[in-house]
C-alpha positions, 0 to 999 in steps of 0.5 A: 500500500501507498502512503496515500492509501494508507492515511485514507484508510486511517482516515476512514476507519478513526475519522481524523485527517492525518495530513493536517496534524502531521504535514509532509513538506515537499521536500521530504515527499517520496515519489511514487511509482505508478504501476503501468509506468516506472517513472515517478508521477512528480517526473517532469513529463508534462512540457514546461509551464511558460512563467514568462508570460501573464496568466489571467482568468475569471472565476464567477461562482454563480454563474458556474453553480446556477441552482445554488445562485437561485437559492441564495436569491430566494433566501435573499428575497426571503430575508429581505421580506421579513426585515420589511415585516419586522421593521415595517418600512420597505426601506430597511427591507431594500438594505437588507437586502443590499447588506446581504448581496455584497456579503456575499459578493465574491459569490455573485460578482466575478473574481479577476486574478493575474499571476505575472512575474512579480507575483499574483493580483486579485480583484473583487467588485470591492477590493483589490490585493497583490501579492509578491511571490517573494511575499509567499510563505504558505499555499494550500490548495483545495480541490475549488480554490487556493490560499496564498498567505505572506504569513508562513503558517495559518493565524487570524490575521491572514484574512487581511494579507493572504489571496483567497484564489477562485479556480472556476473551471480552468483549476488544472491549468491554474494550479500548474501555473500557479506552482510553477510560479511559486518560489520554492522556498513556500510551504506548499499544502493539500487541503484535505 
């Protein structure tokens, strides 16, 4: 058995995630081998990632999950209407529902991200962030988005300075781009 095997089977059996208490860095990961293959799965077989040029994309989660972006909107309306009948005036019924839209505005508005040589940007309908990759200490990556932190490992003050990273449905190719971009000197996490 693999060592992923393994955990997962630990996992499995006991219902704790190995990998967030005990994380492996990078460099002491052994490579496997896959079994119709003798090469290790990290071997560079793939043609190599160009750095050189901006990579830019748009995640827009709403758009990508149409049945979840109705019920958020109903829910919404819902919320909305019962402010309206709480408070008695439409006025407080139209904030509410205001409140609640851009709260949830990385949900219905579209993210823009570019990775460049320098380091990666991120736009929002209300913000805007940028990293430098010499900023870098941690990434995480999830099976939707990536977490890419100047902090070397997670705390409360992160949300401030990190770059929450969207996928949408480009996240192979953003994840090879992204790694390839980052110095090796970060932490690099799998999200479980």
């Amino acid at each position: 058995m693999h060592n992923a095997e393994l955990r997962r089977a630990w996992r499995s059996t006991v219902g704790v995630d190995t990998d967030a208490y005990y994380p492996v860095p990078p460099s002491a990961r052994m490579p496997r081998v896959n079994d119709e293959h003798t090469q290790p799965e990290n071997a560079n077989t793939a043609p190599a990632t160009d750095v050189s040029q901006d990579f830019a994309w748009e995640a827009h989660p709403a758009r990508e999950r149409p049945a979840a972006a109705l019920l958020a909107i109903i829910v919404i309306l819902a919320l909305a209407a019962l402010v309206y009948h709480l408070a008695g005036t439409a006025v407080a019924g139209v904030i509410a529902a205001i409140v609640l839209c851009l709260a949830l505005q990385r949900f219905f508005f579209a993210s823009r991200y570019e990775l460049s040589a320098d380091g990666i940007t991120a736009a929002t309908l209300m913000w805007q962030r940028r990293l430098r990759w010499d900023e870098v200490r941690l990434a995480q990556f999830g099976s939707q988005a990536a977490w890419i932190s100047p902090l070397p490992r997670r705390s409360w003050r992160e949300a401030r300075r990190g770059v929450h990273v969207l996928f949408g449905p480009r996240r192979d190719e953003i994840l090879t781009q992204l790694r390839a971009r980052l110095p090796d000197t970060v932490e690099q996490r799998t999200a479980p």
